[in-house]
C-alpha positions in Angstrom: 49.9 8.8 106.9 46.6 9.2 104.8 45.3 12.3 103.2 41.4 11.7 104.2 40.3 11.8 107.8 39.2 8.8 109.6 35.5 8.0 109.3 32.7 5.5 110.2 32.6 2.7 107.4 29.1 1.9 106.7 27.8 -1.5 105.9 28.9 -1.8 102.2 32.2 -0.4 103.1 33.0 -2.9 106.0 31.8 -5.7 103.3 33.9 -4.4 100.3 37.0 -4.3 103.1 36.2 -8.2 104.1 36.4 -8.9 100.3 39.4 -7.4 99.5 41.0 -9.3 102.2 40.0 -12.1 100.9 41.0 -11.5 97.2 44.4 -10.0 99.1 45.3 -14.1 100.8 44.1 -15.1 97.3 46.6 -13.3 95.6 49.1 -14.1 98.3 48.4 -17.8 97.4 49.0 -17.2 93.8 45.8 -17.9 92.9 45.5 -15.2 90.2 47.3 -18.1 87.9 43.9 -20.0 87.7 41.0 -16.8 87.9 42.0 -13.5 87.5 41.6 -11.7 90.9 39.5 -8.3 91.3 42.8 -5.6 91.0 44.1 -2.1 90.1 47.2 -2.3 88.2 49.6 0.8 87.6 50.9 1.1 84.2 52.6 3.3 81.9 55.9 4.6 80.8 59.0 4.8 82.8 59.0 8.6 83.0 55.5 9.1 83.6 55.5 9.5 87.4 54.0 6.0 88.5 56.7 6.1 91.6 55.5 9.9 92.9 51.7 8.8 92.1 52.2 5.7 94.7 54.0 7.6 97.2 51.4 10.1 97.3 48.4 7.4 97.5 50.3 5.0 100.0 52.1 8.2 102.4 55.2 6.2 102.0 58.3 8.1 101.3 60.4 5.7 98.8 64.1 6.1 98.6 65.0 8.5 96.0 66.7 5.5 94.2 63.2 4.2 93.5 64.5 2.3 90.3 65.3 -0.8 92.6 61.7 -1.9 93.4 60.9 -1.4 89.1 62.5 -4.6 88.5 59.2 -6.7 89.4 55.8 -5.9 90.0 55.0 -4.3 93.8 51.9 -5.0 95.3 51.0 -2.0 97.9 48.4 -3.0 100.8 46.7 -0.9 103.1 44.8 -1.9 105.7 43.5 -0.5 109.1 45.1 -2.0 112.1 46.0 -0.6 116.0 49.9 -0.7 115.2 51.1 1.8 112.7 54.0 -0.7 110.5 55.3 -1.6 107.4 56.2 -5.1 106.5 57.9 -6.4 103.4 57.3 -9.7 101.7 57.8 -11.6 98.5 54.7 -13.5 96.5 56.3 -15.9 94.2 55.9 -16.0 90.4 54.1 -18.7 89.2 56.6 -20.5 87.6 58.5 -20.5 90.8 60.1 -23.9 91.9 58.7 -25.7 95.1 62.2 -24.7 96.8 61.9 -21.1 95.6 58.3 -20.7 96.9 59.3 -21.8 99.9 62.3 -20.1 100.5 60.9 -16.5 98.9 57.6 -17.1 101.7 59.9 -17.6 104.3 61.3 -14.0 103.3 59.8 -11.4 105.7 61.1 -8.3 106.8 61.3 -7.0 110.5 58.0 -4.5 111.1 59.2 -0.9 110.4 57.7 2.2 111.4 56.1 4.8 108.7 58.4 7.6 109.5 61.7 5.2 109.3 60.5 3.2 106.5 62.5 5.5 103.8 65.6 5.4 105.5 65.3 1.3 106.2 64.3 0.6 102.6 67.3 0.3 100.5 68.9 -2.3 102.8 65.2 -4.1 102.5 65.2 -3.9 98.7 68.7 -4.9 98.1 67.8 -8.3 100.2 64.8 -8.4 98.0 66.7 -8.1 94.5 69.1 -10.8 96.2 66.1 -13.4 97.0 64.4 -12.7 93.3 68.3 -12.8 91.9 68.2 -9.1 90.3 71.4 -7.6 89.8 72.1 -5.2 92.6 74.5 -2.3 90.3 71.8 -2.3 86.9 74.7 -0.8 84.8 77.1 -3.4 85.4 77.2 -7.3 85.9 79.0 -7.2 88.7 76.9 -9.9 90.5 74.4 -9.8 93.5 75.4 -7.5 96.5 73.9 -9.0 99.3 74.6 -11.8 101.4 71.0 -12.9 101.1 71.2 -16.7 99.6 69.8 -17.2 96.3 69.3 -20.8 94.7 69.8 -19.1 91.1 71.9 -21.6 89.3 75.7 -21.0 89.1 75.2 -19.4 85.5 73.4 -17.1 86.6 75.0 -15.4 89.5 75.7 -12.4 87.3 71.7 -11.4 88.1 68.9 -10.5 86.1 67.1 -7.1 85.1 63.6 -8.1 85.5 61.7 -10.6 87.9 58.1 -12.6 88.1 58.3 -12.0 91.7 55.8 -9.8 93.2 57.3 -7.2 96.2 54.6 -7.1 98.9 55.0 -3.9 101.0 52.3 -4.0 103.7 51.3 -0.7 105.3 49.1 -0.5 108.4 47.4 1.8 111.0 44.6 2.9 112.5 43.9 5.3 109.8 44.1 3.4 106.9 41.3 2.6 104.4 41.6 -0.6 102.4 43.2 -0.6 98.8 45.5 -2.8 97.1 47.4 -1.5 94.2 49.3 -3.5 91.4 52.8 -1.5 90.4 54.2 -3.0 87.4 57.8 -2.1 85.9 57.3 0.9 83.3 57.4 0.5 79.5 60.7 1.5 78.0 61.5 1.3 74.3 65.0 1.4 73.9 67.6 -0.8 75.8 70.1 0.5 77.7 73.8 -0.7 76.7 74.8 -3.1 79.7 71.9 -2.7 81.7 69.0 -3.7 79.6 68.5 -5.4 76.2 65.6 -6.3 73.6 64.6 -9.3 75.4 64.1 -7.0 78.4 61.5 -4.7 76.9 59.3 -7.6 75.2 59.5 -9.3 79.0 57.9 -6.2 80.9 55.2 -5.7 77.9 54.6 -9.2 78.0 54.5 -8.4 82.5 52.0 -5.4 81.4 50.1 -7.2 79.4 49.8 -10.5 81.4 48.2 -8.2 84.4 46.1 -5.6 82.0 44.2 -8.8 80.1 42.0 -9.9 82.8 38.6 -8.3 82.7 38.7 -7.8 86.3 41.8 -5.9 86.4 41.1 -1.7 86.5 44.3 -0.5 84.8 45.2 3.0 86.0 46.9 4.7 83.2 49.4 7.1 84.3 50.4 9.9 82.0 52.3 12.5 82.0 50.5 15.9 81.4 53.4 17.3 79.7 52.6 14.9 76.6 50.7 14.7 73.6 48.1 12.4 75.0 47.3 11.2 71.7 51.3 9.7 71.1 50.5 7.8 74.7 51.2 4.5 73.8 50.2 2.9 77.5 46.1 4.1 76.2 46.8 2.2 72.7 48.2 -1.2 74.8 45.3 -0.6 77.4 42.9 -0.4 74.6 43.7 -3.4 72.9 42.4 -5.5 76.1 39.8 -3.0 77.3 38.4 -2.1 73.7 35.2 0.1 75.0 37.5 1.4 77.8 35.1 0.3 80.6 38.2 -0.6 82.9 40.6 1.7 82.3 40.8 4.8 84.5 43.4 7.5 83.5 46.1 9.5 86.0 47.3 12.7 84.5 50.7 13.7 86.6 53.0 16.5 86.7 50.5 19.2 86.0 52.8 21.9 87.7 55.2 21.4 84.4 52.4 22.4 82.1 52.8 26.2 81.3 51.3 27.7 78.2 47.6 28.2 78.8 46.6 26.2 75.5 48.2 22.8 77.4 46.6 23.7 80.4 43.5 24.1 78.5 44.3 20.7 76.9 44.4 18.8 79.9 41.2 20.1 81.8 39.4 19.5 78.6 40.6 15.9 78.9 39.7 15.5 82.3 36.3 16.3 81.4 35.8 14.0 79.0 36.1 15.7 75.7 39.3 14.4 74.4 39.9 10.7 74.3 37.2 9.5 76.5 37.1 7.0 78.9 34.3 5.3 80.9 35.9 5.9 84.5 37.3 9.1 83.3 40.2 10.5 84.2 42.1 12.4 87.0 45.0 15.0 87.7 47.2 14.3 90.5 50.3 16.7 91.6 52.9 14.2 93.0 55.8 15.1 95.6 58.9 16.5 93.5 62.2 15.3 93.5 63.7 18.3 96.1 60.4 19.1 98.0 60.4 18.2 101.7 57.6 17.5 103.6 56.3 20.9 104.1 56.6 21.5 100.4 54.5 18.0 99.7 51.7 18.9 102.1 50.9 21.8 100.2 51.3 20.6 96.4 47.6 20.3 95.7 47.4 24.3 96.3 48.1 24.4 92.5 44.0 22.9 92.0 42.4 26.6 93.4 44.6 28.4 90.6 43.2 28.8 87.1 42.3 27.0 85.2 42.6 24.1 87.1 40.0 25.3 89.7 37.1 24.8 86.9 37.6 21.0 87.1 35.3 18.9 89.5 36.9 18.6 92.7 36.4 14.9 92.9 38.5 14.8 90.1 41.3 16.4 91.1 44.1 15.8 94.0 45.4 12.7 95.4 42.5 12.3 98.1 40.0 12.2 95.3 41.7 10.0 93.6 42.2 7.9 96.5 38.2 7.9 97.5 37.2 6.7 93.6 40.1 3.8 93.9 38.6 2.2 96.9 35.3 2.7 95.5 35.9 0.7 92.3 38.0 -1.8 94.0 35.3 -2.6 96.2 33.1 -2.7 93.6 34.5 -4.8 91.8 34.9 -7.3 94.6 31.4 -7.2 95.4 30.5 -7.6 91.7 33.1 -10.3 91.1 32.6 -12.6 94.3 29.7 -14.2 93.2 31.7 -15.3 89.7 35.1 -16.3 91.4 33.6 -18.7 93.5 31.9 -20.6 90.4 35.0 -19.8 88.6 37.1 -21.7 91.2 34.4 -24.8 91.7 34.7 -24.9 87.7 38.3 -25.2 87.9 38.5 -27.4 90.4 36.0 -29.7 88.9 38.4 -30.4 85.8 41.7 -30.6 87.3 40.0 -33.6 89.6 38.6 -34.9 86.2 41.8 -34.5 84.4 44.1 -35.8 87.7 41.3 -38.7 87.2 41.9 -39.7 84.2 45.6 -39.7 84.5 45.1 -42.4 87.0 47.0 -43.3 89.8 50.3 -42.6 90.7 52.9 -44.6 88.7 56.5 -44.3 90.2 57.6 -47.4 91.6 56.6 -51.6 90.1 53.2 -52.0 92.3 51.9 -48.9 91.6 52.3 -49.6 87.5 50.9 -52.9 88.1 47.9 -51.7 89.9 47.7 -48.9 87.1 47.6 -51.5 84.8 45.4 -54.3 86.5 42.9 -51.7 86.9 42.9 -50.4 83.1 42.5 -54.4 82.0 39.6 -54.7 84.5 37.7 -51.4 82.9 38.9 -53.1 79.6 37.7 -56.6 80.1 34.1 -54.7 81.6 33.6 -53.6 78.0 34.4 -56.6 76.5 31.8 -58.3 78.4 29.2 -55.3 77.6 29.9 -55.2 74.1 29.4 -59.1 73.9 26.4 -59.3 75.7 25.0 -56.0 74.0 24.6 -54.3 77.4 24.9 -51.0 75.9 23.3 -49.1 78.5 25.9 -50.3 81.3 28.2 -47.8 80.3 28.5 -44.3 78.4 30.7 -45.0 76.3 28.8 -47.2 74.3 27.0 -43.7 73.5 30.2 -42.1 72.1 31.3 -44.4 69.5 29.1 -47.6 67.8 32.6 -49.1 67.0 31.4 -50.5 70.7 28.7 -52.2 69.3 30.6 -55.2 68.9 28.4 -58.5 68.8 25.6 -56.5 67.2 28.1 -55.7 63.8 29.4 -59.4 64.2 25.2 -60.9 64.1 24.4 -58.0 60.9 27.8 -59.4 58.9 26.7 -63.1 60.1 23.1 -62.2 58.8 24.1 -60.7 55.8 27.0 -63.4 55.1 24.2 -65.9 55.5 21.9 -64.4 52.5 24.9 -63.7 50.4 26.3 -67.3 50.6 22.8 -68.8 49.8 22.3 -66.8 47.1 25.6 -66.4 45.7 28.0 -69.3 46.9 27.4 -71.8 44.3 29.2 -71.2 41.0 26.1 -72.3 38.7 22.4 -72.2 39.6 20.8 -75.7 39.9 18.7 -76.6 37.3 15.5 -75.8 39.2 16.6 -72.1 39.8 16.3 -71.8 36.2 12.6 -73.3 35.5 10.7 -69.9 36.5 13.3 -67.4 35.3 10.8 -64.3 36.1 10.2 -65.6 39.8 13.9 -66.4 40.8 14.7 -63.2 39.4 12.4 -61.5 41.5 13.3 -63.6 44.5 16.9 -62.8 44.0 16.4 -59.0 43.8 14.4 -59.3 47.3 17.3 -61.1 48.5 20.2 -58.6 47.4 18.1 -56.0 49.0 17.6 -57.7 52.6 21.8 -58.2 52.1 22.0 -54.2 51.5 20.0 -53.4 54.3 21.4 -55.6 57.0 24.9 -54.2 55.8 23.5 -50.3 56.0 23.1 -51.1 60.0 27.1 -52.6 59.9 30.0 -49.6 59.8 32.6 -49.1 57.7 34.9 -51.6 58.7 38.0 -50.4 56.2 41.0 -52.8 57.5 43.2 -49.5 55.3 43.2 -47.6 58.4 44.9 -51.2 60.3 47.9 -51.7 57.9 48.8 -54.2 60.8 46.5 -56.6 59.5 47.3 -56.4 55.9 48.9 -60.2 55.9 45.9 -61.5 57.7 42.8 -60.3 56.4 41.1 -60.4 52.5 40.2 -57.3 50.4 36.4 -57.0 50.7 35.5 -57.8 46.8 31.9 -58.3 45.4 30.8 -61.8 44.5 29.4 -62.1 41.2 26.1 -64.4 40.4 25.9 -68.0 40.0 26.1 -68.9 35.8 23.4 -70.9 33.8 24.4 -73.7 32.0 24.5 -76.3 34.8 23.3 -79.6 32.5 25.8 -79.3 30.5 28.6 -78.7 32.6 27.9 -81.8 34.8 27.3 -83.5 31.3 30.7 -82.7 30.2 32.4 -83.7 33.4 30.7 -87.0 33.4 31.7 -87.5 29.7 35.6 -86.4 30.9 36.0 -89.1 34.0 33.0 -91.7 33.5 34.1 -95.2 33.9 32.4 -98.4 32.6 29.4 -97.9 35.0 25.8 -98.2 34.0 23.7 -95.7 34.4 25.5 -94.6 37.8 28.6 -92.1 38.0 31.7 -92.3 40.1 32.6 -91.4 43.4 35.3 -88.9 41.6 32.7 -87.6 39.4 30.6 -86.4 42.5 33.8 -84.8 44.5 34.9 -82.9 41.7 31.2 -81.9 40.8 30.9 -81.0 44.2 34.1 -79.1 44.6 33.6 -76.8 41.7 30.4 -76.0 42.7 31.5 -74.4 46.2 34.5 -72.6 44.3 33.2 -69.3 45.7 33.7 -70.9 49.5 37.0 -70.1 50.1 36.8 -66.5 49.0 33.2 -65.8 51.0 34.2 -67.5 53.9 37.6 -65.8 54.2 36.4 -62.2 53.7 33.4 -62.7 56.1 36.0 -63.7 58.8 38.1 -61.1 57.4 34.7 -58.3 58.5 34.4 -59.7 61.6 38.6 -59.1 62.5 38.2 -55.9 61.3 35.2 -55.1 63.4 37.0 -56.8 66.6 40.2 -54.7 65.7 38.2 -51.2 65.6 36.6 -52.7 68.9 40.1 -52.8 70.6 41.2 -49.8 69.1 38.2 -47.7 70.6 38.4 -49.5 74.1 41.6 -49.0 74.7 41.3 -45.0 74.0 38.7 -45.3 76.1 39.9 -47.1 79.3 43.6 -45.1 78.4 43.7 -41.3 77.8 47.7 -41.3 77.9 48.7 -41.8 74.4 52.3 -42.7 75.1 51.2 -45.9 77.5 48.5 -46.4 75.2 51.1 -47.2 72.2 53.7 -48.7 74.3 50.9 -51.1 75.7 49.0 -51.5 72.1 52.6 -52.8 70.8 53.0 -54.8 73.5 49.5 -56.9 72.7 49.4 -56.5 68.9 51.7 -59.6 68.6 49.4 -61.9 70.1 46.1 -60.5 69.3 47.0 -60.7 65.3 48.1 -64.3 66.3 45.0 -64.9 67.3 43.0 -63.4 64.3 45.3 -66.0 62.2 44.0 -68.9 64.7 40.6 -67.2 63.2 41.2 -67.5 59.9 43.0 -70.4 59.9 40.0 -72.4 61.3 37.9 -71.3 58.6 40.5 -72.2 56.5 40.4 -75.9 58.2 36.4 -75.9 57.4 37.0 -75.0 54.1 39.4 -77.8 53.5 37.1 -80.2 55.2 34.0 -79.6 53.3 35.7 -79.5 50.0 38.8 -81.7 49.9 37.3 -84.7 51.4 34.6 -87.2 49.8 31.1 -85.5 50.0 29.3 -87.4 52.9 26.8 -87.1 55.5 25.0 -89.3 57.9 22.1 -86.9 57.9 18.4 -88.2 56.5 17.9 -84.6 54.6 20.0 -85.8 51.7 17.9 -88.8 50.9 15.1 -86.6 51.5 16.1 -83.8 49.4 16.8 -86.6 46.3 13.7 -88.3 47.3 11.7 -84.7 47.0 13.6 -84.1 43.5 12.6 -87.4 42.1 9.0 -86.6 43.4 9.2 -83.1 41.5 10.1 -84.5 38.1 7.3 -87.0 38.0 4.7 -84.7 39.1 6.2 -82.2 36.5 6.2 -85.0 33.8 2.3 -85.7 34.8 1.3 -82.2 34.2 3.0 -81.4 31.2 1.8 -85.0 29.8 -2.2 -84.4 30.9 -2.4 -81.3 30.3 -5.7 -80.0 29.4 -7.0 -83.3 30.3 -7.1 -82.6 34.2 -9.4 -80.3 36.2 -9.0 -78.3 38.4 -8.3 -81.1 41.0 -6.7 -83.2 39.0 -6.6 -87.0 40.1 -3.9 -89.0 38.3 -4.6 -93.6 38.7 -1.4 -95.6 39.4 -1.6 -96.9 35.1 -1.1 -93.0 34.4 1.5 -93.0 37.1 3.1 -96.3 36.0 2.9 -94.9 32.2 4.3 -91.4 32.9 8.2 -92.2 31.7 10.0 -90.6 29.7 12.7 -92.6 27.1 15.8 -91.3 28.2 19.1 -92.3 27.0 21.9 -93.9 29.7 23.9 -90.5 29.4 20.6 -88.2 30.1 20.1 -90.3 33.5 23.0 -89.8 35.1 23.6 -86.5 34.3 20.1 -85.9 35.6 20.6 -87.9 39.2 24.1 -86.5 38.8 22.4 -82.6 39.4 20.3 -84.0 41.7 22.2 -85.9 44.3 24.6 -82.4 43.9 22.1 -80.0 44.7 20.7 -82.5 47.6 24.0 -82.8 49.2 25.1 -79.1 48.1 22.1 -77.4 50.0 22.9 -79.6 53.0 26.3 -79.0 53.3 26.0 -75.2 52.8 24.2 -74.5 56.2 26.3 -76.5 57.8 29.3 -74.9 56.3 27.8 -71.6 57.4 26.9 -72.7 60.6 30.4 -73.8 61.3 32.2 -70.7 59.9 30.3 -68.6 62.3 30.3 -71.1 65.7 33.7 -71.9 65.4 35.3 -69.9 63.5 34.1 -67.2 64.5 32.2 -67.4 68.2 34.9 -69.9 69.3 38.3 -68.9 68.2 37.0 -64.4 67.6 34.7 -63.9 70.2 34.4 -66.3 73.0 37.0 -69.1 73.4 39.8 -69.1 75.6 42.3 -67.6 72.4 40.0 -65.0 71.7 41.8 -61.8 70.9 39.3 -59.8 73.2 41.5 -61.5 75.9 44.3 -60.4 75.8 44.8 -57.4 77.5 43.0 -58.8 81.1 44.5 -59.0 84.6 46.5 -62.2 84.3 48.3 -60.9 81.3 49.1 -57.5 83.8 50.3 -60.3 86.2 52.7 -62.0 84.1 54.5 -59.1 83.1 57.9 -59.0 83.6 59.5 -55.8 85.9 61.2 -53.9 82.8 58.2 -54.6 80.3 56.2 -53.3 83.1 58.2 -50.3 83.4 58.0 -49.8 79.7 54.6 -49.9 78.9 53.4 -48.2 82.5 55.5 -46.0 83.8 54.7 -42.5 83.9 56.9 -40.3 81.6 58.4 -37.3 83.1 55.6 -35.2 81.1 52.9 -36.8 82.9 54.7 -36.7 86.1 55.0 -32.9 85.8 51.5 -32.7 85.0 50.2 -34.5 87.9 52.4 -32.9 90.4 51.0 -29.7 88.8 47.6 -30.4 89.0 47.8 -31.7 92.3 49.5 -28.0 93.1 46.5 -26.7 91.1 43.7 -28.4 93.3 45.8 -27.6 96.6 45.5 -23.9 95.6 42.0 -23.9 94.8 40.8 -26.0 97.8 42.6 -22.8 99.6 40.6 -20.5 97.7 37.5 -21.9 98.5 38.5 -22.3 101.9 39.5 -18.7 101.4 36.4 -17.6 99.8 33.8 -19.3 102.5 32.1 -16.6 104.7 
């Protein structure tokens, strides 16, 4: 059946052939959907002789009908084996059903012998065209003419033009060397009325293209020699995906129909390179014609010893030449390619594992969602636990995204709160803030800046991006510094609501003095909370993206919690609300020694402030003041003065003590116990019991798996079942 004798393979050559049949299962398998497969792909126009040029390379005679097996692309083995036979098979596309692979595989013709091959065919291919559901009569829709069962839908019985299917056609013997060649259906540009359409032509360039893209595809160009070779518009298609031309290898065909001299001329001259080069070159073949018999076909390559075809180098000429370089590249590329498939394919199979991963487990039926679900709450509540404890290194993720960082932004707001409200949270500075302007000022400015730089280390914790939480939390507004003029404000309110007490004010003097001075509380201690929800809000938000790829259960599951987590922030807020009521509505009291001892300290100040200013200049620089200079150091103050003054100073006692506990309380219960780490914290939520209680049909909603995902799974379950083959495959 072959051209070229038998001879001894040498080492190389007995490698390259274990390759290839390798690379042929792979292709077999369909694995050239995930790595492009080491190939020679025929292409070019309809007319341009691709049918002869395979006949002649394969020793098959084809039916003269040869436009049946054009339909889909035809995949011609050869390989060496004791029993001279040709089988027929079908590969299925890719986008093939599970029933249609399996039925398609199952397709297998009877073993035929070479020489009866041609006249068995037809029958074979109108079987075929009946599996793939191609329209047995092209020029008419009269259906499928076979009683070969097809699972085409009932629309559809009419047949179509063109298939994804590849036609296998296996030929064997003891003299055949290796090669598998790609045949793909032949660019046409202009439909043909009732046979073929617009949609028809952009389908087989799209075929062409899809096999001609992958850079370990050898496209063999075939071209007739009767045309301009610059109008050949399968070299402008191949040169769009092989831009230097290092792949593509041209076949010039029907060089017997070339007469004048000057053509002739024009086709050695492109043969040898100086017209339209390519890297592999290219070759002229004389093909079988349409009326020559056997004898005729044996002796079509006598046209190479006439002129001037006889001045081109032999191994360029003639189907045996031609036949020699194929194998030669094919192996070569095998060898070359091997190395790079096999990383290809562990690359591959590497992220559809990682991908099937992170879709989880299967989801179809209740214990399957709930296990889904129990398990996503477990990896959940892990973070929550890390990002309380600030055990950042337990898990990666606390490397992709500070919005982790949870109980370190809650201790920077706390720390920052802390200065802010000590420095800021009393609407008018006590009277002894006001005695060394220049230092308070100073001290103040130190102050702001420790605020700025403890808030540098906290994000930006917009709630803008969480309209959900508009109703719950505060705007984030600056607080403005305490005013002067305390005397006289706490002398006007004591002239306003003084009774007929001497030298002593009123329990309702003292509340409302103290009530007005922690004005600011309500605002401070609401928008502090108000950080902190944010922060635990961008917390949930980022762990559940994290423990959740799936978007759509990731909504449907985030709408399902939302209600009770923003309940839970409002238990948050409202218990600061409660402290702020407590501290500021009732009657200022405390059982706590401080207070006395911050009067007691206050009194001590003013008499030892009243000594120096009264001896000074009269004092050393030890001064030593007797009991008669302690007993004389009064000052004659009215009624009014002296209460105003104990007025100030029982406020600021009682004001100073009251403000660290007030902060002390915001942030243990407020916010440790009712935010962080009570039993209503809002970081509990989403855990295993709440998976637990879940109802059958709110299950369903929020975990089952949507008929995207299912289709993804199934296919990457396909995907890793192919490429475990391939490297099973693949393994010497």
């Amino acid at each position: 059946m072959a051209d070229s004798p038998q001879t001894t393979p040498d080492r190389n050559s007995l490698l390259s052939d274990s390759l290839l049949k390798k690379i042929d299962e792979l292709r077999e398998k369909n694995i050239g959907k995930h790595v492009p497969l080491p190939q020679l792909v025929v292409v070019g126009d309809q007319s341009s002789g691709k049918s002869s040029l395979l006949e002649s390379l394969t020793g098959i005679r084809f039916p003269s009908d040869i436009g049946l097996c054009t339909r889909y692309a035809t995949q011609f083995t050869q390989r060496r084996d004791d029993v001279p036979r040709v089988e027929v098979t079908i590969i299925p596309g890719p986008r093939a059903s599970k029933h249609q692979k399996k039925r398609l595989r199952n397709f297998r013709s009877k073993p035929i012998r070479p020489e009866n091959f041609r006249a068995e065919f037809p029958a074979i291919l109108r079987e075929v065209n009946a599996a793939m559901g191609i329209r047995a009569n092209l020029s008419s829709k009269d259906g499928i003419d076979s009683g070969y069962s097809s699972d085409k839908p009932s629309d559809s019985q009419e047949g179509t033009v063109f298939s994804e299917d590849v036609l296998k056609i296996e030929i064997c013997g003891p003299t055949e060397d290796y090669l598998t060649v790609i045949d793909v259906p032949g660019i046409f540009r202009t439909p043909e009325e009732g046979c073929t359409t617009k949609e028809d032509i952009a389908l087989v360039r799209n075929m062409v293209e899809g096999y001609i893209k992958d850079s370990r595809t050898v496209i063999l160009a075939v071209l007739d020699s009767n045309i301009d070779i610059s109008n050949q518009e399968i070299l402008t298609l191949a040169k769009e995906y092989d831009e230097k031309g290092e792949r593509t290898l041209g076949i010039l065909t029907k060089p017997d129909r070339v007469k004048e001299a000057k053509l002739q001329t024009e086709v050695c001259n492109i043969v040898l390179g100086k017209k339209k080069p390519l890297t592999l070159g290219y070759y002229v073949v004389r093909n079988r014609g349409p009326d020559q018999d056997d004898a005729h076909f044996n002796r079509r390559e006598k046209l190479f010893e006439k002129e001037p075809w006889n001045t081109l180098p032999k191994e360029r000429v003639g189907v045996s030449a031609l036949k020699k370089r194929l194998a030669e590249l094919l192996g070569h590329i095998a060898r070359r390619e091997f190395p790079r498939m096999r990383k290809d394919i562990d690359r591959l199979l590497d992220d559809a594992k990682l991908e099937l991963n992170r879709l989880g487990a299967a989801r179809e039926n209740e214990h399957q969602q709930r296990m889904f679900l129990s398990d996503m709450a477990r990896k959940f509540q892990n973070l929550v636990r890390a990002g309380l404890e600030a055990e950042y290194a337990s898990h990666a993720a606390f490397d992709k995204s500070t919005d982790l960082c949870l109980i370190t932004h809650v201790v920077n707001l706390a720390e920052a709160f802390s200065l802010e409200f000590m420095n800021k949270g009393h609407l008018r500075r006590f009277d002894d803030e006001d005695e060394d302007e220049d230092e308070n000022v100073d001290e103040r400015d130190s102050e702001a800046s420790d605020i700025s730089k403890v808030m540098e280390r906290v994000p930006r914790l917009d709630s803008e991006a969480f309209p959900e939480l508009e109703n719950i939390v505060l705007p984030q507004d600056d607080v403005e510094d305490p005013e002067d003029g305390i005397m006289d404000w706490i002398r006007d309110l004591h002239l306003r609501s003084r009774g007929m007490n001497l030298a002593t004010f009123s329990n309702g003097e003292w509340a409302s003095a103290f009530k007005e001075q922690s004005n600011k509380w309500p605002s401070m201690s609401k928008s502090f909370v108000s950080r902190v929800i944010v922060a635990i809000h961008r917390f949930l938000d980022c762990a559940l993206r994290h423990v959740c790829s799936d978007e759509s259960v990731r909504d449907t599951l985030w709408s399902a919690l939302l209600k009770q987590v923003l309940q839970r922030y409002k238990m948050g807020m409202d218990a600061a609300e409660f402290l702020v009521s407590v501290e500021r509505e009732g009657k200022p009291y405390t059982l706590d020694n401080c207070f006395n001892q911050n009067r007691q300290e206050a009194q001590a100040e003013k008499i030892a402030e009243l000594l120096r200013r009264k001896y000074a200049g009269r004092l050393g620089t030890h001064p030593t003041i007797s009991i008669r200079q302690v007993r004389d150091a009064v000052e004659n103050k009215s009624n009014l003065d002296d209460t105003v003054e104990k007025l100030h100073d029982n406020l600021e006692a009682y004001y100073t003590l009251a403000q660290k506990r007030f902060v002390d309380n915001i942030l243990n219960q407020a916010v440790n116990y009712h935010l962080l780490f009570g039993p209503s914290t809002p970081l509990g939520v989403f855990s295993q019991e709440w998976v637990l209680r879940l109802g059958a049909e709110q299950l369903g909603a929020i975990a089952g798996e949507s008929p995207s995902v299912s289709e993804r799974r199934a296919s990457l379950t396909r995907k890793i079942q192919d490429l475990n083959d391939a490297k099973r495959i693949l393994c010497f």
